[in-house]
Every structure is written in structure tokens, then in C-alpha cells.
N, C-alpha and C positions, 0 to 999 in steps of 0.2 A: 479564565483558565478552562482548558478541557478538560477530559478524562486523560486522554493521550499526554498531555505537558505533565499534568500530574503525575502521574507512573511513574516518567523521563524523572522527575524533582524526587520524589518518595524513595526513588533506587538511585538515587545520586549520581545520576546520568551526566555526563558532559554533554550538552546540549543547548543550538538557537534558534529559537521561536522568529520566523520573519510574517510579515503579514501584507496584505495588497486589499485594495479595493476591487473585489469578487463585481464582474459587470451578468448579471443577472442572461444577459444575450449571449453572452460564449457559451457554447456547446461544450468543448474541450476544455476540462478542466486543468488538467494537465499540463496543455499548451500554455493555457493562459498565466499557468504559475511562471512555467518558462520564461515567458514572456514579459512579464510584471517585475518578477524577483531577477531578473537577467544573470542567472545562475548556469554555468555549465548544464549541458543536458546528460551527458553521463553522471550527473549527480543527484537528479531528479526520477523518482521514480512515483509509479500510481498505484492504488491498491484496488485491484481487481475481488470480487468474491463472486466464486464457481459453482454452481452444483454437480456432485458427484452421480454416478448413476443408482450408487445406495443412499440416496439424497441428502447427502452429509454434505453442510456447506465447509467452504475452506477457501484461503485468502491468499491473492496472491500477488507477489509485488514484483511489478516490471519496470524498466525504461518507461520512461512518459514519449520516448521518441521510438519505443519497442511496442511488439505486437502480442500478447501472450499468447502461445502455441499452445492450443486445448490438448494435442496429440501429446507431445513432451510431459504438460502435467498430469495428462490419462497414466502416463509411464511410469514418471515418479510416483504415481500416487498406487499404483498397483490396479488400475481401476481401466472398464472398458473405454468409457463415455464419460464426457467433461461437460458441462453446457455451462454457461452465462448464467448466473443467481436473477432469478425474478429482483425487480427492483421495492417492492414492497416488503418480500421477506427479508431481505438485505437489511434494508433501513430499521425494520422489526429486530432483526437479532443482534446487530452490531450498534445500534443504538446509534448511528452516525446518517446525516443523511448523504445522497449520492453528491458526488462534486466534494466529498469533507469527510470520508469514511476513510479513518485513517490503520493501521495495524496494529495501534496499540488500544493497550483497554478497552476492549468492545464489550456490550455489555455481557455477549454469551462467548467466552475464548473460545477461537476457532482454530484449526490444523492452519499453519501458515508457512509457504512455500516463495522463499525469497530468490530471483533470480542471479547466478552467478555471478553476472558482472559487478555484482554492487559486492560482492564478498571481500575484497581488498582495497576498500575508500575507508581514507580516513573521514570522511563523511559525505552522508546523502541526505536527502531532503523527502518526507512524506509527509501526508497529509498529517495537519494539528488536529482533526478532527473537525473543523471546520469549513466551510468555502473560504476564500481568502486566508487561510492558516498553514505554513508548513514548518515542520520541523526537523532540524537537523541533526545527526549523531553521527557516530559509524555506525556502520552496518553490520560490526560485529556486537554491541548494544542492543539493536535493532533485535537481531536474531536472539539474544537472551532472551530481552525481556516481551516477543513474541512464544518464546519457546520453539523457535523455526527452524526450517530447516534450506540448505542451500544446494539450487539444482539449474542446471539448464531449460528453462523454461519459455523463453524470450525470443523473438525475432526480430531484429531490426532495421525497421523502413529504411 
């Protein structure tokens, strides 16, 4: 069990844990979930973590076949400048490592910024917290038990 299943189980979540054999050579974690779990892609999402330019990190979940738009979450977020989180302080503050850095139970709770389209599925798919781990709920779930919030943030390849 993760931290992430746990949460899901502890708040009496409706939720499915699937799991695949993580091949150490993909690059694209994302893809690879796609690909393994052969799950709709509009149901799949990644969880990106930004730094802000008041260096507050915050999290953010896209399409796994979407691009997340640094400008859009500059906007939502009220902020000038968006960048990419260092992947060291990531893995430090969320307690997850990269490829398995899921939205829930990180170890420092961070601002988290869900992309719209996932706002009306009866469920999506994000990381369990692990490589090879995803888990499914709705994404109205999702957003509770992140404390999140739902925005246009997303561009889609």
C-alpha cells in the first residue's frame, strides 16, 4: 500500500488500484501507463509539480496525452512565472519519486490545480504513488481529497 491507496481507503473512497510491470527504459511514464493498463486516454492523467516564481511549489494534473500550459497555470495561479519543480526538491517534498508522484498524500500537502477536462468523469486514473501503480476514482474525489481546484490548464497534442 501507498500513502496515496491509503487516503483513497481511510476517506472511504470508491476506488481501483491497477498495476503493470514499470520497464525501467520508458522515459514516458504516462505513456507507458496508457499503454500497459490500455485504458482510454481521456481518463489518464500525470501529475506534474511547478515552481511558482514566489517558489511555492504546487501540483498539477493534466491529460497524460496533454501538455500543461505554464501561461494558463501563471493565470490561475495569480502569479508571473511558472517553471518545471527541480526534480530533487520534488521527490524531497512530495515524498514520491518521479514516474510515481501521485496527488494524494504527499508528504508536504501542496496547492493543487486539476485540469478541466477531467472535472465530469466518472473516473480517472493517477499515479498510486508508485512506478507501475495507478489509481482510479472520480475526479470529483480527486479534488476533495487534494483540496483542489478545477481550471483550464491543459493543451492537447
Amino acid at each position: 500500500m501507498t500513502p496515496a491507496i491509503n487516503l483513497a481507503k481511510k476517506n472511504q473512497v470508491l476506488h481501483q488500484v491497477l498495476s503493470y510491470h514499470h520497464d525501467p527504459a520508458v522515459a514516458s511514464y504516462g505513456n507507458e501507463a496508457l499503454d500497459k493498463l490500455k485504458l482510454p486516454a481521456e481518463k489518464v492523467f500525470k501529475t506534474l509539480v511547478v515552481q511558482l516564481d514566489t517558489k511555492e511549489l504546487v501540483v498539477a494534473v493534466v491529460p497524460v496525452l496533454g501538455m500543461l500550459n505554464l501561461k494558463f497555470l501563471a493565470k490561475t495561479l495569480g502569479v508571473k512565472k511558472v517553471l518545471m519543480a527541480d526534480k530533487v526538491l520534488v521527490e524531497k517534498t512530495t515524498g514520491y519519486v518521479l514516474g510515481g508522484v501521485s496527488p494524494l498524500a504527499q508528504k508536504k500537502r501542496l496547492r493543487t490545480v486539476i485540469d478541466q477536462s477531467a472535472e465530469h468523469q466518472a473516473q480517472i486514473f493517477v499515479s498510486a504513488g508508485k512506478r507501475g501503480l495507478e489509481i482510479g476514482l472520480s475526479a470529483q474525489d480527486l479534488l476533495v481529497l487534494t483540496q483542489g481546484v478545477f481550471a483550464s490548464i491543459a493543451e492537447v497534442r
